[in-house]
C-alpha positions in Angstrom: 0.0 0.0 0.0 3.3 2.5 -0.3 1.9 4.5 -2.8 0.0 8.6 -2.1 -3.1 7.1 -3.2 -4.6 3.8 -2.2 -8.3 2.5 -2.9 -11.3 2.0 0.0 -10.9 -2.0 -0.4 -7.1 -1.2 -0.3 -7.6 0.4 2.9 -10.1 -1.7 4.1 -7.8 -4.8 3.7 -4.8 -2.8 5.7 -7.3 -1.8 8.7 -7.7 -5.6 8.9 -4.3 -6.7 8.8 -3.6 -4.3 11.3 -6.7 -5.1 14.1 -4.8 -7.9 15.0 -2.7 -7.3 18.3 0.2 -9.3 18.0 0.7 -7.8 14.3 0.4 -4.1 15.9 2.9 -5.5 18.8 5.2 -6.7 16.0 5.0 -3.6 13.8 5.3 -1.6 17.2 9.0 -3.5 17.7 10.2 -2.9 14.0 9.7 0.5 14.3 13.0 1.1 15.8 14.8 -0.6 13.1 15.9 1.4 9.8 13.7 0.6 6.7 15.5 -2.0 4.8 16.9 -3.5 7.7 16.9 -6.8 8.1 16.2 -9.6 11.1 15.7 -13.0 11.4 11.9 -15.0 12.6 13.8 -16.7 15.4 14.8 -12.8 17.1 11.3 -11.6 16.6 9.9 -14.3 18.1 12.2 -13.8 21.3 11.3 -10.1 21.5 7.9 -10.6 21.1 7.1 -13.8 23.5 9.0 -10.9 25.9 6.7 -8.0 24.9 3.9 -10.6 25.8 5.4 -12.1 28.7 5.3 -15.5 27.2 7.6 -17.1 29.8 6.9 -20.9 29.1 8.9 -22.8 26.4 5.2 -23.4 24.8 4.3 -20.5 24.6 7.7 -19.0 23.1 7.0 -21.7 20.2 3.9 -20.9 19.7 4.4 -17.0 19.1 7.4 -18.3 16.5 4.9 -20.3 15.2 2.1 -18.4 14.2 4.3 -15.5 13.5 5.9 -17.7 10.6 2.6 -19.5 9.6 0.3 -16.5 9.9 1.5 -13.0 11.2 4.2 -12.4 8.8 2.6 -13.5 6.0 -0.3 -11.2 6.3 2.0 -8.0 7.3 4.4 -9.0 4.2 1.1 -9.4 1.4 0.0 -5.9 3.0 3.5 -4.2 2.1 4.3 -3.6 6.0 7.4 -6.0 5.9 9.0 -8.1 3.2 9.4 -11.6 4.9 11.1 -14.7 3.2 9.4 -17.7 4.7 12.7 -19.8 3.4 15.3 -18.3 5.3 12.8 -16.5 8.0 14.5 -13.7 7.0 12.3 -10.0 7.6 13.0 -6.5 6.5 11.2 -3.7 7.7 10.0 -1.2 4.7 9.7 2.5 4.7 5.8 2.9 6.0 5.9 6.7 6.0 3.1 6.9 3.2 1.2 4.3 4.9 0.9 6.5 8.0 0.2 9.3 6.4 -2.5 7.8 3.6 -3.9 5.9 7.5 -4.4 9.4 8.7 -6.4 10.6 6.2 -8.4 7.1 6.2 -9.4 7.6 9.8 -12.9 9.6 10.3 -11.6 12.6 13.3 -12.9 11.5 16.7 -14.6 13.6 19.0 -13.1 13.6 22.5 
């Protein structure tokens, strides 16, 4: 979706991706990496069964496991990471236009 002008359905489709917790928690911990930076599924998993508190061994697999088999896969088809699911291999993109074009998506709230 990195491009000034994206469609509702586009939108509508990135709103989804992203009302997932674990997939905001994820995108919250890339955030302070450089886009085009690179990391590895086994290090995300690690930082986010911490950001959880996922203490048990189980549960640890678990997060790596449905990062690799679900999570990733969504974020990378919605242009919010490009993640290789042979090497487990992700890279965090530039998402600047995607804030911005989210921004202008969002109806203003009244407090």
């Amino acid at each position: 979706m990195a491009h000034s002008q994206s469609t509702p359905a586009e939108r509508d489709a990135l709103f989804a991706v992203l009302a997932d917790p674990r997939r905001r928690r994820l995108l919250e911990l890339l955030e302070h990496l450089e886009p085009g930076r690179r990391t590895t599924l086994s290090d995300l998993s690690e930082r986010l069964a911490a950001a959880e508190e996922s203490t048990e061994r189980e549960q640890r697999q678990n997060v790596a496991v449905t990062l690799r088999h679900v999570h990733l896969p969504k974020l990378d088809d919605a242009g919010l990471v490009e993640y290789d699911p042979e090497t487990n291999v992700v890279e965090t993109v530039d998402r600047t236009d995607d804030r911005a074009e989210l921004g202008r998506a969002m109806p203003a709230t009244e407090e």
